[in-house]
Every structure is written in structure tokens, then in C-alpha cells.
Legacy VTK file of the C-alpha trace (Angstrom):
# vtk DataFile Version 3.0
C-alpha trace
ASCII
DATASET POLYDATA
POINTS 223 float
62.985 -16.004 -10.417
60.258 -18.556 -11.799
61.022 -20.945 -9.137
61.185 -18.232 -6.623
57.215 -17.459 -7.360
56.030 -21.060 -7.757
57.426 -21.571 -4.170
56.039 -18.402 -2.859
52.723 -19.201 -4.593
52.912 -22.559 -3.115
53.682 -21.627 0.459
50.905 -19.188 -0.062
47.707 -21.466 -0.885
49.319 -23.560 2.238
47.796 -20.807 4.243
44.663 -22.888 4.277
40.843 -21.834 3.123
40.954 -18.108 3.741
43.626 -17.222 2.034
40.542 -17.509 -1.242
38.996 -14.968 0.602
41.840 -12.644 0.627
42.965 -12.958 -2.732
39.674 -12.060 -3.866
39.642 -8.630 -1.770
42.764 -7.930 -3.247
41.237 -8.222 -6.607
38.204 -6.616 -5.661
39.854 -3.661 -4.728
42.454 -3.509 -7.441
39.549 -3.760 -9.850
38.300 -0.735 -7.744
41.257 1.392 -7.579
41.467 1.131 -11.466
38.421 1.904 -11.807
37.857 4.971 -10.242
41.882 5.793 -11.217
40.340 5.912 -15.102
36.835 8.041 -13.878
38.529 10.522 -11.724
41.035 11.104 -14.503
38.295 11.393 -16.994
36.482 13.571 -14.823
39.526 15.782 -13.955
40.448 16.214 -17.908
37.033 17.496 -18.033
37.105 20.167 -15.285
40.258 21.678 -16.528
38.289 21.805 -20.427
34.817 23.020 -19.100
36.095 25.661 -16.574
37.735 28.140 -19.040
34.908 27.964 -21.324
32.000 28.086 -19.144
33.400 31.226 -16.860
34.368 33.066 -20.377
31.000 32.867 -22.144
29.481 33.949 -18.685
31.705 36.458 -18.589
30.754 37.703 -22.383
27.341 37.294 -21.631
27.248 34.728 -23.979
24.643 32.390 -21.918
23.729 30.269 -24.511
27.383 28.861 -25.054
27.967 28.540 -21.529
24.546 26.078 -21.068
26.241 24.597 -24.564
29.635 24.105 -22.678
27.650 22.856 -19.597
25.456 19.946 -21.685
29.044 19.187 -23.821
30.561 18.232 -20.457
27.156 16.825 -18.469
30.130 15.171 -15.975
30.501 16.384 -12.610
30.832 20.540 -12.917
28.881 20.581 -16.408
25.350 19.666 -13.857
26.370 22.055 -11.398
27.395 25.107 -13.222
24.039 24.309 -15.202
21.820 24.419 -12.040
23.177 27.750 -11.251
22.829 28.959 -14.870
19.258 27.628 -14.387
18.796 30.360 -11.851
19.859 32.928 -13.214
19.264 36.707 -11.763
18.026 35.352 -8.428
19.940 36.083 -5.314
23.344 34.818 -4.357
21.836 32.481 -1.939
19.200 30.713 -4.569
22.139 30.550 -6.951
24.110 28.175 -4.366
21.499 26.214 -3.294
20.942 25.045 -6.458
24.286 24.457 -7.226
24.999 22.789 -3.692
21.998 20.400 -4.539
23.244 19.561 -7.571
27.307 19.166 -6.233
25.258 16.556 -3.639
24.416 14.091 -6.377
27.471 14.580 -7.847
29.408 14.169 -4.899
27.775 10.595 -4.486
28.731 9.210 -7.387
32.312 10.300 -6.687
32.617 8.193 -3.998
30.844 5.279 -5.018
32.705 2.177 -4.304
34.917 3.913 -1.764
33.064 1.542 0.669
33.841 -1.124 -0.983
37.383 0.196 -0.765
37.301 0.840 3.120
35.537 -2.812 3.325
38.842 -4.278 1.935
40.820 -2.586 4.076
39.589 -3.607 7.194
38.539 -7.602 6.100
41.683 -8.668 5.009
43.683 -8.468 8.031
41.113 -9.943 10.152
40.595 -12.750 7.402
44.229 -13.148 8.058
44.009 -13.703 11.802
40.922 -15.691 11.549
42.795 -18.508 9.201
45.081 -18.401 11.901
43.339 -18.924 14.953
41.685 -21.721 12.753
44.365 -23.337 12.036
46.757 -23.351 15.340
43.186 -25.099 17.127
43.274 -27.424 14.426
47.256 -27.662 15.397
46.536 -27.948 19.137
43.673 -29.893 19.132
45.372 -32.941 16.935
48.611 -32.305 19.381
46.008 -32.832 22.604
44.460 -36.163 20.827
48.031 -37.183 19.547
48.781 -36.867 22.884
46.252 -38.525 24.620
46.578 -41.861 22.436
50.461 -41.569 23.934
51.984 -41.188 19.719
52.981 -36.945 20.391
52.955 -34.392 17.494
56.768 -34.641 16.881
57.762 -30.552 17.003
58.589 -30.578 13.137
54.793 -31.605 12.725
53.898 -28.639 15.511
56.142 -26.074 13.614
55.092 -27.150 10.137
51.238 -26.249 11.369
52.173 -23.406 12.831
53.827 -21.740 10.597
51.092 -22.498 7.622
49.160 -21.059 9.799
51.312 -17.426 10.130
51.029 -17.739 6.263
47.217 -16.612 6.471
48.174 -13.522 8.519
50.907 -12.494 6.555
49.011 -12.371 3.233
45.843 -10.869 5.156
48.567 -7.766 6.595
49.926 -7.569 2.975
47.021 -7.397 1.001
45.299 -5.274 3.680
48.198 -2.862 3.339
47.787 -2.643 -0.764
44.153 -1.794 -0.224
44.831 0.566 2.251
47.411 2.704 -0.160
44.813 1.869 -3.268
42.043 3.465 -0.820
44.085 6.644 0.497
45.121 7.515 -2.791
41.253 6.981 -4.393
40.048 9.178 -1.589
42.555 11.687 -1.960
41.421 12.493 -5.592
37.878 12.108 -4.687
38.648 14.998 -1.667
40.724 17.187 -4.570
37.721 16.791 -7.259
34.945 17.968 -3.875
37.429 21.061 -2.928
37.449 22.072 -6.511
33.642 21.962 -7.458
33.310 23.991 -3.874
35.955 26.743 -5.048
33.707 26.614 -8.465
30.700 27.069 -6.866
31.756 30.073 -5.080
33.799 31.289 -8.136
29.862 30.782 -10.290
27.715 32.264 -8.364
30.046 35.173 -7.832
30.147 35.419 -11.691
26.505 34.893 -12.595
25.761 37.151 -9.722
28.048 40.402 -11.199
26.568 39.591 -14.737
22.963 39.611 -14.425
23.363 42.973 -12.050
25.252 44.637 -15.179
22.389 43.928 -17.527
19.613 41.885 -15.508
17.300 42.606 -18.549
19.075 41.187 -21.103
20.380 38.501 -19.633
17.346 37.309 -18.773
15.416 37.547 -21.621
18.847 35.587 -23.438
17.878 32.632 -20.854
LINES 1 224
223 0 1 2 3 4 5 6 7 8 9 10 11 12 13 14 15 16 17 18 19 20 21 22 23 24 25 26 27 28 29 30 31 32 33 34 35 36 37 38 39 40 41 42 43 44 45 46 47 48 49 50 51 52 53 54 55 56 57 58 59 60 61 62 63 64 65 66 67 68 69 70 71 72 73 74 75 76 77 78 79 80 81 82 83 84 85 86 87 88 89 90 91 92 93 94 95 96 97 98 99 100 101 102 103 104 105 106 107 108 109 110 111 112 113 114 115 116 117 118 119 120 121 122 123 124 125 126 127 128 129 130 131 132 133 134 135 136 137 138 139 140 141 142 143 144 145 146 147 148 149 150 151 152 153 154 155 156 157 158 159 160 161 162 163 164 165 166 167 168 169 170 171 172 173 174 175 176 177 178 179 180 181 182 183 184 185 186 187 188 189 190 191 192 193 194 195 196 197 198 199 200 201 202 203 204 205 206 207 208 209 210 211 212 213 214 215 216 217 218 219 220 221 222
């Protein structure tokens, strides 16, 4: 098994220069996926604790807590529930503007680094085919000059080229095809997380809204 990597690692940095380049979008977005793995979970343990909370002391008409609840978990839903809490007895449509505004910057910092992401995906195949096209000239230009001082490129010296040259490819389609599940699955969390402070939103300002008509008075005076 040892030997089986060292030759496999070996073949690989005969790829030529931009196979450096590749590696290091592989780490980049490995670094990336972990990343935002470890922050969406984060954020996601803290939905499912705020939620409950902040709907039941709303609910109560226990505003206080539910701003408490809101600054205890400032990530992602604690800003937007607080915006709408902010507002409190206006009209349904003030209620999710403020909340909207507030999902927006919210919303960018979920997909920060997605780019980055996307970048990977795309570069690393075309690094791959770039150290390839490099390489077969530099294979077919030393055949032509070979040629021309009548001593030919014997076709193990062609095939050895070539195929060094296939190596670049290879690891640019492979690596591009890690980055591409790393980035699917990233974004798919990200698009889960957006859909559920949406459904919150709605399920907020339907709350906030049925509260303050109960008691408008004392509710507001409580804010």
C-alpha cells in the first residue's frame, strides 16, 4: 500500500508545473468545505435552540425574554427575529421589511466563500488541460527539432511525454470533481439554512402580528 502511494505520488508531480496549482485548489477548497461544514452546523444547532424559545416568550407575551433569547443567539435568526421584535405593533408589511433587511446581511455571510468554492470548481479542470496542451507542444516541438537534426524522438520518448502530460488532466478532472461535491453539498446547507429563516420570517411576523392586536397597549409599553 506504501509503495502503491509513493508511485502514485510520483507519477503525479510528473504531471509537470501545474499540477502545484491544482493541489493547492484542492486544499483551498477542502479548507473551505470544512469550514463552512463547522459554521453551518454551528449555526443550525442554534436555530433549532433559539426557535422554541423565541416563538414561546412571544407567544406569552413575555417580550423581554424573547429580545433576551434573540441577543443569547445574535447568529443568523437571533438578528432577524430581533429586527422584527424591534418593530413591534406596526403593520405586517413594516414587520417583514425589517426582518427581510436584516435576513439580507445574514444571507451574505452564509455564502461567503461559496465563490471561492465555485472558483475551484471550474479552475482545476482547465489547469488540467492547460498543463497538457503545455506539455504535448513541448513533446511535439522537441519531436519536430529531433527530427529536423535527422536523430527522431524514438516512440517510447513520444509516449513517455505524452502520457506525463495526460497526468495534468487527470488530477485537474479529479480534484475538480472533489470540489464540485464539496461545493454542492456547502450550497445545499446554505439553500436549507435561507428556506428556513424565510419560513421564520413568515412564521414571526404572523406571531408578533396576532400578539400586539390582543393587547397592543401592553405590549408596547413592555417594549
Amino acid at each position: 500500500m506504501t509503495v502503491a502511494f509513493i508511485s502514485a505520488w510520483g507519477i503525479l508531480l510528473k504531471g509537470g508545473p501545474m499540477i502545484w496549482p491544482i493541489l493547492l485548489l484542492s486544499v483551498l477548497a477542502i479548507t473551505v468545505g470544512i469550514e463552512k461544514f463547522l459554521f453551518l452546523g454551528n449555526l443550525e444547532g442554534n436555530i433549532k435552540k433559539f426557535k422554541p424559545a423565541f416563538f414561546k416568550a412571544v407567544r406569552e407575551n413575555r417580550l423581554k425574554d424573547a429580545l433576551g433569547a434573540c441577543e443569547e443567539n445574535a447568529l443568523g435568526l437571533g438578528n432577524i427575529c430581533k429586527a422584527g421584535l424591534m418593530k413591534f405593533g406596526a403593520s405586517r408589511e413594516l414587520l417583514m421589511a425589517s426582518m427581510e433587511q436584516a435576513a439580507g446581511f445574514e444571507i451574505h455571510a452564509l455564502k461567503q466563500r461559496l465563490d471561492l468554492l465555485a472558483f475551484a470548481v471550474n479552475a482545476a479542470p482547465l489547469l488540467g488541460l492547460l498543463g497538457t496542451t503545455t506539455s504535448l507542444c513541448v513533446v511535439f516541438h522537441a519531436a519536430q527539432m529531433r527530427s529536423n537534426a535527422l536523430n527522431p524522438l524514438s516512440l517510447g520518448d513520444m509516449s513517455s511525454g505524452i502520457w506525463q502530460a495526460l497526468v495534468t488532466t487527470s488530477a485537474g478532472l479529479a480534484v475538480g470533481t472533489i470540489n464540485y461535491a464539496i461545493y454542492c453539498f456547502s450550497a445545499g446547507r446554505v439553500n436549507d439554512v435561507i428556506a428556513d429563516f424565510e419560513q421564520t420570517i413568515n412564521e414571526a411576523a404572523m406571531v408578533l402580528l396576532s400578539v400586539s392586536e390582543l393587547d397592543p397597549g401592553k405590549e408596547g409599553n413592555e417594549t
